[in-house]
Gaussian input, Z-matrix of N, CA and C with variables (Angstrom, degrees):
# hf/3-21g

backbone

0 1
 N
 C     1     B1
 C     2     B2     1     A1
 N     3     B3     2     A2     1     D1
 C     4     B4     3     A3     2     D2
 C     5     B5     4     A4     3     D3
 N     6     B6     5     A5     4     D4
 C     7     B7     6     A6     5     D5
 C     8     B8     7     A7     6     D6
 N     9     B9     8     A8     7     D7
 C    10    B10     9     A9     8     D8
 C    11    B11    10    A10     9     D9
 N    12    B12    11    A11    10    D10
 C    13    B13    12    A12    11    D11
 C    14    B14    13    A13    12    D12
 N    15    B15    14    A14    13    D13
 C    16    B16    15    A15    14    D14
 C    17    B17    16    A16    15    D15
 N    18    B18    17    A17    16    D16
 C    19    B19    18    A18    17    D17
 C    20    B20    19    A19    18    D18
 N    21    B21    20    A20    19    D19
 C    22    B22    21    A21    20    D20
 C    23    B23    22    A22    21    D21
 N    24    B24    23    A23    22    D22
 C    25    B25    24    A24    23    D23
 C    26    B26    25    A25    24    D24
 N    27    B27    26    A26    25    D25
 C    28    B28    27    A27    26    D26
 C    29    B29    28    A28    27    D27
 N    30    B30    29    A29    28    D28
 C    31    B31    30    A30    29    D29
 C    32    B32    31    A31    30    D30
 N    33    B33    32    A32    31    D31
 C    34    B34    33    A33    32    D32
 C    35    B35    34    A34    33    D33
 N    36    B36    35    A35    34    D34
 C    37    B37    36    A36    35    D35
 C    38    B38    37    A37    36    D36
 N    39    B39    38    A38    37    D37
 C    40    B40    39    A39    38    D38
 C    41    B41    40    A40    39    D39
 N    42    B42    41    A41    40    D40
 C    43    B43    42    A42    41    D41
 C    44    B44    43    A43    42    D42
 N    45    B45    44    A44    43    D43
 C    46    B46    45    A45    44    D44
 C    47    B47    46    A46    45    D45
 N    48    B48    47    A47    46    D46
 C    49    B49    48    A48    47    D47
 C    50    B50    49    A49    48    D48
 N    51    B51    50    A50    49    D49
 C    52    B52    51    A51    50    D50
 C    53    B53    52    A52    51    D51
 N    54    B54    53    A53    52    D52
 C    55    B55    54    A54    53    D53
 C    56    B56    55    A55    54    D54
 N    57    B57    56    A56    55    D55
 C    58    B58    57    A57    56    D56
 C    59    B59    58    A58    57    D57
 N    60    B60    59    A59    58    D58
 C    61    B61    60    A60    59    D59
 C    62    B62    61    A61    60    D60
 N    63    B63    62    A62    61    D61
 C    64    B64    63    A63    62    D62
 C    65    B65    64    A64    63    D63
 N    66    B66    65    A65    64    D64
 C    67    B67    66    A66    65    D65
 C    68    B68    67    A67    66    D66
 N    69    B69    68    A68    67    D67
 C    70    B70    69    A69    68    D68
 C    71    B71    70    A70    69    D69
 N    72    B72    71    A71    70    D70
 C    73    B73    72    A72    71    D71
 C    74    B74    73    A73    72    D72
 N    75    B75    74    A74    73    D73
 C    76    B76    75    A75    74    D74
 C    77    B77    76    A76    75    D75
 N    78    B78    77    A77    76    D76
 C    79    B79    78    A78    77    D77
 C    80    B80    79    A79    78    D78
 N    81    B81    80    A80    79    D79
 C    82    B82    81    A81    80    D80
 C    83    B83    82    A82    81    D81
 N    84    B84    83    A83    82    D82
 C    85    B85    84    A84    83    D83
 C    86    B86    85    A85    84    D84
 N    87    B87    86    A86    85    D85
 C    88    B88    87    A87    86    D86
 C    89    B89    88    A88    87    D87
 N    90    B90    89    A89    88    D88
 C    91    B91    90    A90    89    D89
 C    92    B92    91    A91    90    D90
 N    93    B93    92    A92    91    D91
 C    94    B94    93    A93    92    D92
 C    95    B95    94    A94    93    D93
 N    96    B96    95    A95    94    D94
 C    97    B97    96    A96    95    D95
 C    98    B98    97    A97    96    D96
 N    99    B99    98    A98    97    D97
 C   100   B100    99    A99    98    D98
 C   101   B101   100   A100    99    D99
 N   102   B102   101   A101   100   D100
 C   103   B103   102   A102   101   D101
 C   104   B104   103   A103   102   D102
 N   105   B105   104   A104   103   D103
 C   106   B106   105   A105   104   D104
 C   107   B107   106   A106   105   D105
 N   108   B108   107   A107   106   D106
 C   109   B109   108   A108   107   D107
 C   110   B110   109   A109   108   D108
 N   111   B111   110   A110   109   D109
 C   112   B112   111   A111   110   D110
 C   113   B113   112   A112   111   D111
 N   114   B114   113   A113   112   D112
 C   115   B115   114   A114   113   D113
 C   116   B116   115   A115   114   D114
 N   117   B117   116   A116   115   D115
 C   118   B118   117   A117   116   D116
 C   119   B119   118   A118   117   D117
 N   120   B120   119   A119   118   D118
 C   121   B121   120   A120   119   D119
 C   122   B122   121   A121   120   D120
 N   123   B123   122   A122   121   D121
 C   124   B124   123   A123   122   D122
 C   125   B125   124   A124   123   D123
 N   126   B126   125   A125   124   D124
 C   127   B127   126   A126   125   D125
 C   128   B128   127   A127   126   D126
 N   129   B129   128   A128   127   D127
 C   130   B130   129   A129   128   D128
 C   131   B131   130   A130   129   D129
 N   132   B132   131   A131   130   D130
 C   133   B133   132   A132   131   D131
 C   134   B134   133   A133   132   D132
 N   135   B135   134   A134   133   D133
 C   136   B136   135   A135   134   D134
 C   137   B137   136   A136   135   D135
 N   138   B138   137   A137   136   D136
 C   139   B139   138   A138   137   D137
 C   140   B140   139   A139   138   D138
 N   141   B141   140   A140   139   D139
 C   142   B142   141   A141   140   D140
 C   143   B143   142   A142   141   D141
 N   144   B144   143   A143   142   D142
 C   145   B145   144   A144   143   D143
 C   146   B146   145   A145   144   D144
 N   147   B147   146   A146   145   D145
 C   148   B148   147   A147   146   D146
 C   149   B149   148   A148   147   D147
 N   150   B150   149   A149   148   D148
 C   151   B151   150   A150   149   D149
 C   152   B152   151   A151   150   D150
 N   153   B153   152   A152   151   D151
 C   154   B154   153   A153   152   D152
 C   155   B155   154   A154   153   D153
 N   156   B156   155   A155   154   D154
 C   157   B157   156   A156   155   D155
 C   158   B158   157   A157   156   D156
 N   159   B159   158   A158   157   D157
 C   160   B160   159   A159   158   D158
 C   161   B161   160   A160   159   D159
 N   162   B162   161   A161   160   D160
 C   163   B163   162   A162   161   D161
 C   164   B164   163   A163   162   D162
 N   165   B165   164   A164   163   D163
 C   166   B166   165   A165   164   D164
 C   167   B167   166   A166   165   D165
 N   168   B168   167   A167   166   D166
 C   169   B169   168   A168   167   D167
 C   170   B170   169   A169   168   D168
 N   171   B171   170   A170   169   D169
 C   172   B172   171   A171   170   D170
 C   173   B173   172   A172   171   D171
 N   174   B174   173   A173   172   D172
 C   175   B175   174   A174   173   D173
 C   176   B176   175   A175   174   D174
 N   177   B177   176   A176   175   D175
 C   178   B178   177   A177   176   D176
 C   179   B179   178   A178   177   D177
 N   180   B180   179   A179   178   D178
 C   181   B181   180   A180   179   D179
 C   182   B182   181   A181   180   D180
 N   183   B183   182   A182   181   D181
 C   184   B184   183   A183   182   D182
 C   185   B185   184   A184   183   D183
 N   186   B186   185   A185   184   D184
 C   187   B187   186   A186   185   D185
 C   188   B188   187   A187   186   D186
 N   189   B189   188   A188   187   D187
 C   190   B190   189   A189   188   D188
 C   191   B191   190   A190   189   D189
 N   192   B192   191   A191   190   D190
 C   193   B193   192   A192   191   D191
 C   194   B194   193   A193   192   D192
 N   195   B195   194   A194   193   D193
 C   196   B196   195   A195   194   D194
 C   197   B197   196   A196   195   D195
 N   198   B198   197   A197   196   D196
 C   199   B199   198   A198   197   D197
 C   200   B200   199   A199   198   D198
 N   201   B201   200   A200   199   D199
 C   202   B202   201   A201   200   D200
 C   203   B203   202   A202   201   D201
 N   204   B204   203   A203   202   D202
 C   205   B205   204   A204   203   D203
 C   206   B206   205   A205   204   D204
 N   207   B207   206   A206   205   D205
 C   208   B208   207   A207   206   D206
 C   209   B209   208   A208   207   D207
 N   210   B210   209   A209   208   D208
 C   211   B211   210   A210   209   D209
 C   212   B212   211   A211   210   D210
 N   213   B213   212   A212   211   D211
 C   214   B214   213   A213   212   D212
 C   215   B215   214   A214   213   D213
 N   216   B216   215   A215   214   D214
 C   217   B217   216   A216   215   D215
 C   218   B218   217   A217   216   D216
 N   219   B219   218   A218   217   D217
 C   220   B220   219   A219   218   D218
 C   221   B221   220   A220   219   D219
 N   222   B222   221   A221   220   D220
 C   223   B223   222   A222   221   D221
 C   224   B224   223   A223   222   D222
 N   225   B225   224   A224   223   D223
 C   226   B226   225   A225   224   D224
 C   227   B227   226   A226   225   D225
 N   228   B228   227   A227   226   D226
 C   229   B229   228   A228   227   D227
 C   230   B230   229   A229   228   D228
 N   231   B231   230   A230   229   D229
 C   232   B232   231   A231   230   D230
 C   233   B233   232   A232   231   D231
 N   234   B234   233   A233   232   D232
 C   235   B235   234   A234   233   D233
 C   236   B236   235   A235   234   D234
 N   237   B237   236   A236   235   D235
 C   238   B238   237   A237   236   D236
 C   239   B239   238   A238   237   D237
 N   240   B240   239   A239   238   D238
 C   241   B241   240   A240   239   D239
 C   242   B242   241   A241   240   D240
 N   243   B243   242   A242   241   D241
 C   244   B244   243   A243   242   D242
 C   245   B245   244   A244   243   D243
 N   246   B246   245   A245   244   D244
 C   247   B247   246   A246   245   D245
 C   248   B248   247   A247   246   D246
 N   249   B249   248   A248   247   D247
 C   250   B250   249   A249   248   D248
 C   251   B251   250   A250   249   D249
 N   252   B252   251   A251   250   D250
 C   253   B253   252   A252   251   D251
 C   254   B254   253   A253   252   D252
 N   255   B255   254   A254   253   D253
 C   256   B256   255   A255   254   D254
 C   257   B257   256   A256   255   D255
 N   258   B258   257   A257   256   D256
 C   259   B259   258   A258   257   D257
 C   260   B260   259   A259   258   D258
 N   261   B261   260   A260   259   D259
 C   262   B262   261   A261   260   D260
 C   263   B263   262   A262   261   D261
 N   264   B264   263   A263   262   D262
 C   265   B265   264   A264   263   D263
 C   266   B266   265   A265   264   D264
 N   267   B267   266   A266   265   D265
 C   268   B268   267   A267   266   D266
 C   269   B269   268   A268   267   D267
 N   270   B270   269   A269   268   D268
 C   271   B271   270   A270   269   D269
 C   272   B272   271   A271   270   D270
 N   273   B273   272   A272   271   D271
 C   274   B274   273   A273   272   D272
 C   275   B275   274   A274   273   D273
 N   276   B276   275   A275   274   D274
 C   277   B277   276   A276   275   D275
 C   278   B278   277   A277   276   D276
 N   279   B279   278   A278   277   D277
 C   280   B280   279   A279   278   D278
 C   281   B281   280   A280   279   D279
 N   282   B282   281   A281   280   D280
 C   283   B283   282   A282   281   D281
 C   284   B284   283   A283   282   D282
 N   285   B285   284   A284   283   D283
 C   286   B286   285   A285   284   D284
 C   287   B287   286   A286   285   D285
 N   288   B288   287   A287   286   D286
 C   289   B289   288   A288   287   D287
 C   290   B290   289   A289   288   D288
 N   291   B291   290   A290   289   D289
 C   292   B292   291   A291   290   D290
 C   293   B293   292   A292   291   D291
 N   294   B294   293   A293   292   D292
 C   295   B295   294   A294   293   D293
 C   296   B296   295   A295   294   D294
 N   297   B297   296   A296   295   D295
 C   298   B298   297   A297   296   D296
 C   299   B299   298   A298   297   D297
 N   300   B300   299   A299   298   D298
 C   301   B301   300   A300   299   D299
 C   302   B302   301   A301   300   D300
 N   303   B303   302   A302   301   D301
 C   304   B304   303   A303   302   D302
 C   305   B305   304   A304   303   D303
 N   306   B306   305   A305   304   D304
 C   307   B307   306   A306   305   D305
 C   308   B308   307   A307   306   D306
 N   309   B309   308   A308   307   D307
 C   310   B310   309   A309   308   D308
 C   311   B311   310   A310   309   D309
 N   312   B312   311   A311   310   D310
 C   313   B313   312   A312   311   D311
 C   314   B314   313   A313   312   D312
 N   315   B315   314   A314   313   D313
 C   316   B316   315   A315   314   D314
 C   317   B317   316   A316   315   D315
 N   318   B318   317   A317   316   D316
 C   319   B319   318   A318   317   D317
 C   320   B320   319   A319   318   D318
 N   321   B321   320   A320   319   D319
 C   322   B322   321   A321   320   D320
 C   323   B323   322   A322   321   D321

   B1=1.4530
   B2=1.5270
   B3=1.0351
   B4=1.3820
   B5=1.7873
   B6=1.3201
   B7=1.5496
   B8=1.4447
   B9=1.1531
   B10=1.2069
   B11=2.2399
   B12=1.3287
   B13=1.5692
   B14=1.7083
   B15=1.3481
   B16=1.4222
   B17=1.2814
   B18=1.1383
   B19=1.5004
   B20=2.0977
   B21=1.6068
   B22=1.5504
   B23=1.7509
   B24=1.1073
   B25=1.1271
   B26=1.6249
   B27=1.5066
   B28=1.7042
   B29=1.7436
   B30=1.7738
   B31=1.5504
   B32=2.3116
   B33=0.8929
   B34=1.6129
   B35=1.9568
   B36=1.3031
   B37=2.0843
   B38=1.3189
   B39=1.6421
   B40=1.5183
   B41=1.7444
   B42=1.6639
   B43=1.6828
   B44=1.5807
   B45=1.6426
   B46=1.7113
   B47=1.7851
   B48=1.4579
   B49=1.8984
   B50=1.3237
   B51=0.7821
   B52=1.8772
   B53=1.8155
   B54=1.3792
   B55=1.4710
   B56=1.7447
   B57=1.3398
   B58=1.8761
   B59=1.8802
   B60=1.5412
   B61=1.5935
   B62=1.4180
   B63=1.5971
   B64=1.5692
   B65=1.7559
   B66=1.3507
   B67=0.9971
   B68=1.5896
   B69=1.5553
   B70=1.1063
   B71=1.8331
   B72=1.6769
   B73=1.1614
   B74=1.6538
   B75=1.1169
   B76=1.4580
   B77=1.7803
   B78=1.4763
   B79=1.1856
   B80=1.6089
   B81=1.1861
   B82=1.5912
   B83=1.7618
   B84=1.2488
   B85=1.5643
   B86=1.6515
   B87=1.3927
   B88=1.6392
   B89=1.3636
   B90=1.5460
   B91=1.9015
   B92=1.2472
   B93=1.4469
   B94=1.4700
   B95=1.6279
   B96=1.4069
   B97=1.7418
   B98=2.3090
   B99=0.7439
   B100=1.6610
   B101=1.7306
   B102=1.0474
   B103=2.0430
   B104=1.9406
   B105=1.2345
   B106=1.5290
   B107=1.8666
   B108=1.1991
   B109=1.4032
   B110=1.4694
   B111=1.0271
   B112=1.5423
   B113=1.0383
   B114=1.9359
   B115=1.3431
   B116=1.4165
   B117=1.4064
   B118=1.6675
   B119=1.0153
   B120=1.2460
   B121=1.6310
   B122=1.6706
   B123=1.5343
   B124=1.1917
   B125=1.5199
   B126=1.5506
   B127=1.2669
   B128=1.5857
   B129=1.3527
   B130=1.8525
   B131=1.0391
   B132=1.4253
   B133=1.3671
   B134=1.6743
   B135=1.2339
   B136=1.5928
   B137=1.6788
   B138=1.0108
   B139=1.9313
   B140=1.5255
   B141=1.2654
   B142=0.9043
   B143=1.6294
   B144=1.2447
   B145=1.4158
   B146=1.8101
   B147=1.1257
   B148=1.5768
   B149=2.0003
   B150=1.0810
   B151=1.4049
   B152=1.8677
   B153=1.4136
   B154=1.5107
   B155=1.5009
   B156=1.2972
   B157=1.4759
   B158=1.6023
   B159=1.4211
   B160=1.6008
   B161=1.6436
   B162=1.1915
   B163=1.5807
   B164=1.9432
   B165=2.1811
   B166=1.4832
   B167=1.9122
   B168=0.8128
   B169=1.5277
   B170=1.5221
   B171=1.4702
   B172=1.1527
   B173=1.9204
   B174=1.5898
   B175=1.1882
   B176=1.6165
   B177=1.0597
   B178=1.4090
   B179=1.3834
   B180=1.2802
   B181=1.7170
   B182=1.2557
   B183=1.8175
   B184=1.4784
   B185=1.5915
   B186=1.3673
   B187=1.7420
   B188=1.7635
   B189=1.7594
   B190=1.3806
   B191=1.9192
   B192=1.8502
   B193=0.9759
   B194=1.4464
   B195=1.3977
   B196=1.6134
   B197=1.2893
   B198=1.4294
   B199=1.1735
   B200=1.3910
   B201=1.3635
   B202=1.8819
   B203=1.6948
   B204=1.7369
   B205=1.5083
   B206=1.7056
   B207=1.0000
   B208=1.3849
   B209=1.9819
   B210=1.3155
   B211=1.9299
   B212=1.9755
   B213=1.5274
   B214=1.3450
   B215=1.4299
   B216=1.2406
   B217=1.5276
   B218=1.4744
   B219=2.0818
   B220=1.2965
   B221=0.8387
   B222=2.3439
   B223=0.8947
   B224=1.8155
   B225=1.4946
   B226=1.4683
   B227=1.8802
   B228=1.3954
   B229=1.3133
   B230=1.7504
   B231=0.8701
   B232=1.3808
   B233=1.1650
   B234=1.2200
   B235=1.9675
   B236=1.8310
   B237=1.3374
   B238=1.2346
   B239=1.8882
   B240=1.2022
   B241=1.4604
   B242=1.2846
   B243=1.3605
   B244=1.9129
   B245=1.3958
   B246=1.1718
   B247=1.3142
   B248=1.4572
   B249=1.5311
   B250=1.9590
   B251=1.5427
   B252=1.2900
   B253=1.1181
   B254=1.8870
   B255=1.3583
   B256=1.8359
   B257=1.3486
   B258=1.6441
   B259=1.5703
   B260=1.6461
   B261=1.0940
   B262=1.5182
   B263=1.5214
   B264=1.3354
   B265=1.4378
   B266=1.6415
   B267=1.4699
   B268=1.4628
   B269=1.6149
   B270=1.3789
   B271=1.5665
   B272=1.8607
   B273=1.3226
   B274=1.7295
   B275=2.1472
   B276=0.8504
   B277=1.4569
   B278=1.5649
   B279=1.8143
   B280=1.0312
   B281=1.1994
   B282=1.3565
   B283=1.4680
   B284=1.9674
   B285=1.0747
   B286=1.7795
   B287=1.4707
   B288=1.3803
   B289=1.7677
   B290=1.8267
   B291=1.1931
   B292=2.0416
   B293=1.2018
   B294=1.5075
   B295=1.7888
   B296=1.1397
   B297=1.4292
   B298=1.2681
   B299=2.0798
   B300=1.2384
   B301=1.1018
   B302=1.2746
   B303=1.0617
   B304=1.4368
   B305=1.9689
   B306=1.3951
   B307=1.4879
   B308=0.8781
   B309=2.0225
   B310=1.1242
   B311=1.3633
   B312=1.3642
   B313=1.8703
   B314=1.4911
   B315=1.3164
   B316=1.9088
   B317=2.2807
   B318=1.0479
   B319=1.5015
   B320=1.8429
   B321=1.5955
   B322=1.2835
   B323=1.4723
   A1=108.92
   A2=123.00
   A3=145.10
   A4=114.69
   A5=119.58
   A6=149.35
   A7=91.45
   A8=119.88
   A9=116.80
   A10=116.86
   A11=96.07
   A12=107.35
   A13=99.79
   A14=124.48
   A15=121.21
   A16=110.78
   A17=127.75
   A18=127.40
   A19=111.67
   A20=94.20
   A21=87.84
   A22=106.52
   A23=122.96
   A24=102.15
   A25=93.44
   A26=109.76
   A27=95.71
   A28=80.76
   A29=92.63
   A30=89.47
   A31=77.30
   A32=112.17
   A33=123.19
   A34=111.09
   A35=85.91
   A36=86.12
   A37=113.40
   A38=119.66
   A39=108.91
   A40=78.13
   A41=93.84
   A42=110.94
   A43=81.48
   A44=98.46
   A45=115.59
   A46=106.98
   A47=84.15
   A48=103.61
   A49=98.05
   A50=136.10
   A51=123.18
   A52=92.73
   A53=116.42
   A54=100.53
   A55=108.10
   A56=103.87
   A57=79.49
   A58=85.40
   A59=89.22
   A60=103.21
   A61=108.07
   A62=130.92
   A63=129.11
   A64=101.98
   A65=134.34
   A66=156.55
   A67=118.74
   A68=131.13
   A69=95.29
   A70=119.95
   A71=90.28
   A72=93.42
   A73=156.55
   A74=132.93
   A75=119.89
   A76=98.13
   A77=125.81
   A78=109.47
   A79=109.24
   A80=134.04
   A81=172.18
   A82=92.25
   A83=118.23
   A84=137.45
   A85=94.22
   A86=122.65
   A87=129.44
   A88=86.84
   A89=129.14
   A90=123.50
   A91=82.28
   A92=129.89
   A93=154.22
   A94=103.03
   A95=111.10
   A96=111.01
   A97=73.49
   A98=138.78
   A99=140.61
   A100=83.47
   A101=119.80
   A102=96.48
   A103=84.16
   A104=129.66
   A105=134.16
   A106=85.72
   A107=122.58
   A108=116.39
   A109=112.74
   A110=138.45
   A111=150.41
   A112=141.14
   A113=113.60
   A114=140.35
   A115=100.44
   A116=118.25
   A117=123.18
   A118=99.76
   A119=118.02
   A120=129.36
   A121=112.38
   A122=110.39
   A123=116.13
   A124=127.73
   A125=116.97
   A126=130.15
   A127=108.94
   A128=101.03
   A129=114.04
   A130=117.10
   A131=109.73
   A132=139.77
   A133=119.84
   A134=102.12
   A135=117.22
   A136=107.95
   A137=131.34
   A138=130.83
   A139=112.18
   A140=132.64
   A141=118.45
   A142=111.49
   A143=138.29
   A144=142.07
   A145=88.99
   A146=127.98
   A147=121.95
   A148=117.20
   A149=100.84
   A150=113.36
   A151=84.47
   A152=118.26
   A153=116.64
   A154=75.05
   A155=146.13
   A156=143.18
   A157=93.89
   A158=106.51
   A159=124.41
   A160=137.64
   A161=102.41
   A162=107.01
   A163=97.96
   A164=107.09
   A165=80.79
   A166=108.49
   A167=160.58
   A168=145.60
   A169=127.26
   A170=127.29
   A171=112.50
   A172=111.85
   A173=91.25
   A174=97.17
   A175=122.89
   A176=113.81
   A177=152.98
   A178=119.21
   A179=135.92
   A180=136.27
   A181=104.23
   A182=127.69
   A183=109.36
   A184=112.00
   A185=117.43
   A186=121.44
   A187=102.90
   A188=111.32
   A189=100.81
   A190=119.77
   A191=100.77
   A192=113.68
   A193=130.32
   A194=128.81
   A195=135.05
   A196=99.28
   A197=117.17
   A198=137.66
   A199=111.12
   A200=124.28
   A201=109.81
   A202=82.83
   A203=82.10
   A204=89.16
   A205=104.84
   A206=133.07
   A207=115.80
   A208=72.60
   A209=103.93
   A210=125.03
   A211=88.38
   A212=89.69
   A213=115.76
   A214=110.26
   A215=141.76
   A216=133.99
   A217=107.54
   A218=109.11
   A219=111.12
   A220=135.66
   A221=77.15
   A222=116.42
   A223=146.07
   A224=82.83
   A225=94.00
   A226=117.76
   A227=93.56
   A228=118.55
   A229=141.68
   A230=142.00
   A231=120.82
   A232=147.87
   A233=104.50
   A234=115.59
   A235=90.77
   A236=132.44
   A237=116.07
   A238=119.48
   A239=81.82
   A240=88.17
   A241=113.72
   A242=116.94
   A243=130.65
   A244=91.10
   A245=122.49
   A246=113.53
   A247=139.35
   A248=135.15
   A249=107.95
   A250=69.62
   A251=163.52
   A252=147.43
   A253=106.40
   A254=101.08
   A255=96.53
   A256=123.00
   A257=99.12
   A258=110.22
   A259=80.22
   A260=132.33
   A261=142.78
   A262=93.64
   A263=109.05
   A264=108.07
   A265=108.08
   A266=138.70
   A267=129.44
   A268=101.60
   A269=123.23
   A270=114.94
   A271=91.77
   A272=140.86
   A273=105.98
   A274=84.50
   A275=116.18
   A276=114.93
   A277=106.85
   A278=119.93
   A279=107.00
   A280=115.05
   A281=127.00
   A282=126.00
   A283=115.15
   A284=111.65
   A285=133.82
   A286=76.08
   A287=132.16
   A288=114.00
   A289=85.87
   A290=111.00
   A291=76.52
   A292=109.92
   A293=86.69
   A294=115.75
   A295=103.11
   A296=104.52
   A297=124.77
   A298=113.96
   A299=110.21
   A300=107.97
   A301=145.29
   A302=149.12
   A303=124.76
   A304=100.73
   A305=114.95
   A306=115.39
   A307=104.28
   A308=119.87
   A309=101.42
   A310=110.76
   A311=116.37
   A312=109.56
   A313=89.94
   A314=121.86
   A315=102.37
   A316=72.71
   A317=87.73
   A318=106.41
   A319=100.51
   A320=101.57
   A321=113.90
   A322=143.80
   D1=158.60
   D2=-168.30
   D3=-153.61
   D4=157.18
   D5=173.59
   D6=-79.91
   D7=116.94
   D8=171.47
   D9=-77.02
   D10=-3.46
   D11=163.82
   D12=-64.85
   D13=-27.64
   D14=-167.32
   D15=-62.87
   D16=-14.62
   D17=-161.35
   D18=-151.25
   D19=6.44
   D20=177.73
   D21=-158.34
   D22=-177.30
   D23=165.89
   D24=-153.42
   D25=-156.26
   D26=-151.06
   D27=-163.99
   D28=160.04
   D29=-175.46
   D30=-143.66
   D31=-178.38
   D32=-154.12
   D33=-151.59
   D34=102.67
   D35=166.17
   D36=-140.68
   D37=-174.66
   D38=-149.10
   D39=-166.41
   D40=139.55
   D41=174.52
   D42=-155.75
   D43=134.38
   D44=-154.48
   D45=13.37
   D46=-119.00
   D47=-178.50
   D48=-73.84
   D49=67.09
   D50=-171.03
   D51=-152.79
   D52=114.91
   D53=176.14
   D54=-118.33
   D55=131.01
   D56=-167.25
   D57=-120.59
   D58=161.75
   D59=-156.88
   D60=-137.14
   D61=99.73
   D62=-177.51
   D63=-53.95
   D64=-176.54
   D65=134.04
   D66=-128.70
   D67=76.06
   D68=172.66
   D69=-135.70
   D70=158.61
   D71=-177.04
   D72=-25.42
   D73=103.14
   D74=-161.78
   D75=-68.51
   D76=-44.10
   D77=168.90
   D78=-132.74
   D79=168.10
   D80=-145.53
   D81=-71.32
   D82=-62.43
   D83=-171.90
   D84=-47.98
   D85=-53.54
   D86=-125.02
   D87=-98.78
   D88=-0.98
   D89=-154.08
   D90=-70.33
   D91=-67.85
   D92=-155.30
   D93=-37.49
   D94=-48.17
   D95=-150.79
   D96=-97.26
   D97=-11.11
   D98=-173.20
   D99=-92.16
   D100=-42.49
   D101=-156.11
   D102=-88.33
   D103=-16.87
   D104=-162.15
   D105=-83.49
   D106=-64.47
   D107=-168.31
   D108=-82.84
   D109=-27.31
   D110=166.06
   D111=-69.96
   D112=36.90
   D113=-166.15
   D114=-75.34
   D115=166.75
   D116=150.68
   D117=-37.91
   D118=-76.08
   D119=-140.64
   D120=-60.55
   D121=-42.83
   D122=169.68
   D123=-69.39
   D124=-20.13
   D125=164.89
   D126=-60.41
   D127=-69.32
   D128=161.42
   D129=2.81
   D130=-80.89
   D131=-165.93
   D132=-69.89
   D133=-43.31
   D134=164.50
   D135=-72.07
   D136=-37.81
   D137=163.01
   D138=-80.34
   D139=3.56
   D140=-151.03
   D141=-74.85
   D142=-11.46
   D143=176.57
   D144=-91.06
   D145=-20.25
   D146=175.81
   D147=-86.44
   D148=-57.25
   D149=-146.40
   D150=-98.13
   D151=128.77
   D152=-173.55
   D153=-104.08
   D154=-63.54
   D155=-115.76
   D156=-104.67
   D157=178.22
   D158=164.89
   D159=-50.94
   D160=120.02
   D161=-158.59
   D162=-95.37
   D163=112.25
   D164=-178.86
   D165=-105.03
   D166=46.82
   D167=179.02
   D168=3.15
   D169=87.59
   D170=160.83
   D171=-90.17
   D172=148.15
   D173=169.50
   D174=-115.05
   D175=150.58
   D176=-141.04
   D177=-100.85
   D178=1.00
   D179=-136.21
   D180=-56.36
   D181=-35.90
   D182=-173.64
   D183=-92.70
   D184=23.41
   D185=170.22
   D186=-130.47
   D187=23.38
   D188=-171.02
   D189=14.37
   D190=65.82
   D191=163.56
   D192=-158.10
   D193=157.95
   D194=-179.11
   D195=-101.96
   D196=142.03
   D197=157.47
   D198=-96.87
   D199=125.14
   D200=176.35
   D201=-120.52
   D202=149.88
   D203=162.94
   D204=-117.04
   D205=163.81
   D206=-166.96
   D207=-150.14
   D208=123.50
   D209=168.44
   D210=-94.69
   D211=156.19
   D212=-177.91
   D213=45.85
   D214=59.18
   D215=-150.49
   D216=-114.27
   D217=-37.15
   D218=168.40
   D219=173.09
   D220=123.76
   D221=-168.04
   D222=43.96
   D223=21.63
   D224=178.66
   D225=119.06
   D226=-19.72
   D227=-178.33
   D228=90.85
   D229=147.10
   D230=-168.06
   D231=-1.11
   D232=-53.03
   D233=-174.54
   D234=-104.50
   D235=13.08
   D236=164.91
   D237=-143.95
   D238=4.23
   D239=172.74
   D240=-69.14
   D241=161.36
   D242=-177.18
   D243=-89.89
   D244=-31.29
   D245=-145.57
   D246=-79.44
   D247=160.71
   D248=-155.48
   D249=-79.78
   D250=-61.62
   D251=-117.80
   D252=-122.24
   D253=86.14
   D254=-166.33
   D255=-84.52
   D256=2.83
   D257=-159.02
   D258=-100.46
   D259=-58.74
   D260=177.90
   D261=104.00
   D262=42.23
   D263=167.26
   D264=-73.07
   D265=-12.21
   D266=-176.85
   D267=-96.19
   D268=-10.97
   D269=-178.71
   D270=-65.73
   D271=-1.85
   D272=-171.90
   D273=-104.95
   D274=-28.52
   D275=172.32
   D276=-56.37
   D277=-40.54
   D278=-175.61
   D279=-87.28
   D280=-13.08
   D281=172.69
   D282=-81.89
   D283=11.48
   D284=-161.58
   D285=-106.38
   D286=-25.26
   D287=-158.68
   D288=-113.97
   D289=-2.21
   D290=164.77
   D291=-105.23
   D292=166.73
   D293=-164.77
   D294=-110.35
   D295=131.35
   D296=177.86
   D297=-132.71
   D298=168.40
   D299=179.64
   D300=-39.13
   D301=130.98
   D302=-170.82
   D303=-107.09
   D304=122.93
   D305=179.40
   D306=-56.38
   D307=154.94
   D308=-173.03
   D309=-112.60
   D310=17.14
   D311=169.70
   D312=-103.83
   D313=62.11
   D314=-179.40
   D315=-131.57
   D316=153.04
   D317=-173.27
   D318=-132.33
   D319=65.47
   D320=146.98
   D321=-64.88

């Protein structure tokens, strides 16, 4: 297992409740084992006390990167969210800390 910050990094924006989240690749090799661990479903599940709504993933192959869009993400959105962070600029830092698989012909 691995930090998936180990091999990508991520940039973070926000339209109302809508939080959308880059993933992209630091190199060319690593896209493959990023589009394998970086499903909806696994996003889902990792937000799941955050994100109430539908998680969509586009992928990216010529910027070795994911786009997620994450619906209902926060808390209602800017001018009504509770939250210390309303922009949900720390959800792409917090998605940099899950672990996901490491392939096993990749020579990290």
């Amino acid at each position: 297992m691995m930090k998936l910050r180990e091999i990508a990094h991520s940039r973070t924006g926000d339209k109302g409740n809508i939080s959308n989240i880059s993933v992209i690749a630091y190199k060319q090799e690593d896209y493959e084992t990023i589009k394998k661990s970086v499903t909806p479903e696994k996003v889902k599940a990792y937000f799941s006390g955050i994100v109430k709504g539908r998680i969509i993933v586009y992928q990216l192959p010529n910027l070795w990167a994911l786009n997620i869009v994450m619906y209902e993400a926060l808390g209602g959105g800017v001018t009504r969210s509770l939250s210390l962070d309303t922009h949900g600029k720390s959800l792409s830092s917090l998605l940099m800390d899950m672990e996901i698989e490491e392939e096993e012909n990749e020579a990290n």
